[in-house]
C-alpha positions in Angstrom: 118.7 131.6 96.4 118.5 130.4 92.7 119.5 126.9 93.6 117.7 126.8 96.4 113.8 127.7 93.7 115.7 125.1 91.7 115.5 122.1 94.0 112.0 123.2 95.3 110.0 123.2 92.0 112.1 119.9 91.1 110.7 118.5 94.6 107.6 120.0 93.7 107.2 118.2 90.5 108.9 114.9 91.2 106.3 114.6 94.4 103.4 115.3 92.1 104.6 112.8 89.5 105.6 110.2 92.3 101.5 110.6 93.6 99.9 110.3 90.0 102.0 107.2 89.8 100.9 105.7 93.1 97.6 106.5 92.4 97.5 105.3 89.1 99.1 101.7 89.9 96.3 101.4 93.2 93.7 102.0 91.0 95.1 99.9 88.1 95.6 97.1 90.7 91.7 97.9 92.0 90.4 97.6 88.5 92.1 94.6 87.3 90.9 92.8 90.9 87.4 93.5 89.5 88.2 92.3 86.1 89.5 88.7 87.6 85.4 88.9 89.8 83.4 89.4 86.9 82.7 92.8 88.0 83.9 94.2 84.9 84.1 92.9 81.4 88.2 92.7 80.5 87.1 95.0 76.9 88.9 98.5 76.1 85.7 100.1 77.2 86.5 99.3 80.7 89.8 100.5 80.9 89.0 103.9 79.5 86.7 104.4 82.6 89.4 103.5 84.7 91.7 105.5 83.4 89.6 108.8 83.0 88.0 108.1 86.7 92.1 107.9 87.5 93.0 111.5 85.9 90.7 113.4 87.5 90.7 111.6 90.7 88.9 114.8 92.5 86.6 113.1 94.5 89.9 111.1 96.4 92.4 113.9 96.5 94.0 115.1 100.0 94.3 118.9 100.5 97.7 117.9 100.0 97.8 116.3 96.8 95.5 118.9 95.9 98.1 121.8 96.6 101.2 119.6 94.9 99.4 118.6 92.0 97.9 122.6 91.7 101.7 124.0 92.1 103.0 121.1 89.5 100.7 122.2 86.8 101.5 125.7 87.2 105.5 125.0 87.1 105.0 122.6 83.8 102.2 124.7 82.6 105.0 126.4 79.7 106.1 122.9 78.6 102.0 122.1 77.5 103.5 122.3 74.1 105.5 119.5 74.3 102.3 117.6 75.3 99.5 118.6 73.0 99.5 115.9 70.6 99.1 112.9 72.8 96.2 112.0 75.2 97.9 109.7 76.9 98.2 111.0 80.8 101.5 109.1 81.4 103.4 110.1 78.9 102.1 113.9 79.3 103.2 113.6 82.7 106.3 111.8 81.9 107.4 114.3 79.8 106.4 117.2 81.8 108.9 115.7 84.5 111.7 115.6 82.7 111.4 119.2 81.2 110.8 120.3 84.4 113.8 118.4 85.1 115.9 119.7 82.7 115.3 123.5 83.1 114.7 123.9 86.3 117.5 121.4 87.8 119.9 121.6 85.4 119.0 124.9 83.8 118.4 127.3 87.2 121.4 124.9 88.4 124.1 126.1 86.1 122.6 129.4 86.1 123.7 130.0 89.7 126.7 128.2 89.0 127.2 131.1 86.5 126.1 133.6 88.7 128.4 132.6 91.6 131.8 132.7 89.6 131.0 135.9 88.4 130.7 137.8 91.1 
C-alpha cells in the first residue's frame, strides 16, 4: 500500500510539472511569435507579462489541470522552504519536483522496502 501512495503522488507531481512545462514553452513560443510581428516590444517589460500571465494561467486551465496542479501543491506544500528565496517559477517548480522525488519515491520506496523484510 505504501509503494503503491509512493508512485501516485510521484505521478501526481511529475504530471503537474510535465503541464506547467508545456504550458510555459506554448506560451513562450506565442509570445516570442508576437515579438518577431511588432506586437510587442522585445524589452524585459514584456517578458515579465508573459511570464506572470503564464503562472497563473487561470483563465486557460482544464478542470483537469486544475485538480493536478491543486493535489501538486498540496504534496510539495512542506518543501515551500526550499523555495522561498527565489521568484523564479521554474526553478520553484524544479526543485519542488525533485524533493518530491526524493521523499516520496525514494523515501516512501525504501520505507516499504523496510517494512516488507521485517515482517
Amino acid at each position: 500500500m505504501l509503494r503503491l501512495a509512493s508512485v501516485g503522488l510521484c505521478l501526481i507531481t511529475i504530471a503537474s510539472f510535465a503541464l506547467f512545462a508545456v504550458n510555459q514553452t506554448s506560451t513562450a513560443s506565442v509570445h516570442q511569435q508576437k515579438v518577431l510581428n511588432d506586437e510587442l516590444p522585445a524589452s524585459s517589460g514584456a517578458r515579465g507579462t508573459r511570464s506572470g500571465s503564464a503562472a497563473g494561467g487561470g483563465e486557460h486551465k482544464s478542470s483537469l489541470r486544475k485538480v493536478v496542479d491543486d493535489a501538486s501543491n498540496a504534496i510539495t506544500s512542506p518543501f515551500s522552504g526550499a523555495t522561498s528565496g527565489t521568484h523564479s517559477e521554474w526553478t520553484i517548480r524544479t526543485i519542488r519536483l525533485l524533493i518530491a522525488l526524493a521523499v516520496y519515491g525514494f523515501g516512501l520506496g525504501f520505507l516499504a522496502r523496510m517494512i516488507r523484510v521485517r515482517v
